[in-house]
N, C-alpha and C positions, 0 to 999 in steps of 0.2 A: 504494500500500500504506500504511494507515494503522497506527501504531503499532510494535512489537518484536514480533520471533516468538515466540513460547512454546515450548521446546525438547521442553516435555516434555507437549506436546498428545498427541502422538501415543501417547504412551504414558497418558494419563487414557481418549484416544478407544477402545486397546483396553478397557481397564478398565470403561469404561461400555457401550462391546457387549456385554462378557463378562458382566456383571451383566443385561444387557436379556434378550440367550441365554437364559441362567438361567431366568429370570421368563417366557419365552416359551414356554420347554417344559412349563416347572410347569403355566401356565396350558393349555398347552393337555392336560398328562395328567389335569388335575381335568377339564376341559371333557369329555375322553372317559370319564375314569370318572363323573361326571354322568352322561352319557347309557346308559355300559353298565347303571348303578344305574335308572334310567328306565327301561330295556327289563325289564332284571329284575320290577321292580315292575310294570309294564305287562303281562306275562307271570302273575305272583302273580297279581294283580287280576282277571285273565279267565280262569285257572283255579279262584282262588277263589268267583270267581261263578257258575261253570257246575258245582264242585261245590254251590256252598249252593242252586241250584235245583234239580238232582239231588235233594239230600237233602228238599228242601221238595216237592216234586212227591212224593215220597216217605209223607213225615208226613201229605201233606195226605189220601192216598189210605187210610194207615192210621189216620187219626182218624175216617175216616167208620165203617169198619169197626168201630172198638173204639166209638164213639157209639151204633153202631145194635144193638151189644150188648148195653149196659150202659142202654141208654133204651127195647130191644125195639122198635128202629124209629127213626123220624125222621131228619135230615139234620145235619150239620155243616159249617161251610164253614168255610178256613183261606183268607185273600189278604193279600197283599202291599199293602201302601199305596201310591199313586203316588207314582215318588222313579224318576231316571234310573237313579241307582244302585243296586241290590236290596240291596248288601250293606249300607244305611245304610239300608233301607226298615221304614217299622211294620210289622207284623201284625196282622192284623185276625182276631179271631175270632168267629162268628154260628152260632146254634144252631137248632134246630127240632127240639121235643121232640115228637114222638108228639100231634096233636090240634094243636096250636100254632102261629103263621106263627114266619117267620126273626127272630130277635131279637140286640138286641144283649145283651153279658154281663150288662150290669148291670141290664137287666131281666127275668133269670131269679130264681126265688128259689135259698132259699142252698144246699137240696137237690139243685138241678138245678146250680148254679154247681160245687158237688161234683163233679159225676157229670161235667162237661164237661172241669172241672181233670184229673181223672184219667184221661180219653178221650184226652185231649194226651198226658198222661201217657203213657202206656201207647203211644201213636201214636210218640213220638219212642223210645221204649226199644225198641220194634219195629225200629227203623233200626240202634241199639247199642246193645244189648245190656250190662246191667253183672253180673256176677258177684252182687253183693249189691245191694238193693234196701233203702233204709230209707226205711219210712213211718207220720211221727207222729200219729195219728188222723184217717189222710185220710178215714174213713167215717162221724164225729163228726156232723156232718150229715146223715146218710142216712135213710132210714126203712127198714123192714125188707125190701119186697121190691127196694131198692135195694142193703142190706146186702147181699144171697143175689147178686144180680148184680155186684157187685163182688168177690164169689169166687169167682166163675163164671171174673173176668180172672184173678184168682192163679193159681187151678184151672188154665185154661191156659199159664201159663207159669214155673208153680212150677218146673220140670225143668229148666228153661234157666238158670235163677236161686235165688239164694236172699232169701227177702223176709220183714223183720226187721222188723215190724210191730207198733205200739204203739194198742191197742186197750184201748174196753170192751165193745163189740159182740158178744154171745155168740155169736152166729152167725159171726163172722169168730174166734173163739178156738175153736169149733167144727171148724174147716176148718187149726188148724194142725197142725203135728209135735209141737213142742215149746214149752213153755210157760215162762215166769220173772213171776215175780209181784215185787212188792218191798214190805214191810211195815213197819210203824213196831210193833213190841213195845215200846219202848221212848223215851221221848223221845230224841231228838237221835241215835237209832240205826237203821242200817236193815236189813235183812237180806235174803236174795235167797232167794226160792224157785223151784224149778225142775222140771218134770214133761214125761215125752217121752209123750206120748198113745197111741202105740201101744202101749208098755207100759203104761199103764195101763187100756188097754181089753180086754189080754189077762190080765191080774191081774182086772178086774170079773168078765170072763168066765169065768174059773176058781171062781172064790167063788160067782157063779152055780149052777155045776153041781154046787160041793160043798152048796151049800143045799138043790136041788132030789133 
């Protein structure tokens, strides 16, 4: 035996268990909430996947619809980029208008880039649906029998929604309820005018028949 015994090892040896104990358990309640956290998200991730193709399989089937209404014809195609993961995937969108092969966006002109923006449009709001709709001269671009065909889409789903539409397009101020203008009378002042269509075509129609 080399050396003096140390009387109070034995009391350091519990001390330093007691501390290992400690740090043993810790480690091993982080190790298992790690992995309950893991499964959790592992779960998230393949739920969230199987809805977002759901939902995609979905859009993709209503944008052909809403394309081939607003174009009177032709194809749309919506896919997914290659990527393992879908939920971090591009999207790819290619058109074919009526007369036309498959193209990509950027070589359609700005009329037809229009009419496909709003075919998405209209394809995802098919899925959900929003209470109000606001849209700031998405028909700016159009020409006229694309005007009449893009209220054709209102036209169908005015009932479901309300769409709060910022227009010059007479033919789309044509097809509203209710109108609000905003004028400058005045430098640096602005004033709001406001007209509901139906009454005013029942007020025409009266004056009409008092002329006649």
């Amino acid at each position: 035996m080399l050396g003096s015994i140390n009387p109070l090892s034995i009391e350091e040896y519990r001390s330093v268990k007691e501390i290992y104990e400690h740090h043993r358990v810790q480690k091993e309640d982080i190790e298992k909430s790690k992995a309950d956290v893991e499964e959790v998200l592992g779960r998230i991730n393949e739920e969230s996947e199987k809805l977002f193709r759901e939902t995609f399989e979905k859009i993709r089937e209503n944008f052909q619809e809403t394309f081939s209404t607003l174009f009177n014809g032709g194809r749309a195609i919506l896919e997914l980029t290659e990527n393992e993961d879908s939920l971090n995937a591009g999207i790819e969108i290619m058109a074919e208008p009526p007369g036309k092969h498959v193209q990509n966006l950027r070589l359609l002109s700005g009329g037809e880039k229009s009419m496909t923006a709003i075919a998405l449009l209209f394809a995802i709001y098919m899925v959900k649906p929003s209470p109000f709709c606001f849209l700031d001269e998405i028909d700016a671009a159009l020409d006229e029998a694309n005007k009449l065909r893009f209220c054709q889409i209102l036209d169908k789903f005015k009932d479901k929604s309300q769409f709060i539409v910022i227009t010059h397009a007479q033919s789309t101020i044509n097809r509203a309820n209710s109108l609000f203008g905003v004028t400058n009378e005045e430098p640096g002042i602005s004033r709001i005018l406001s007209l509901k269509l139906d009454e005013a075509s029942s007020i025409a129609e009266k004056v009409t028949e008092a002329v006649v």
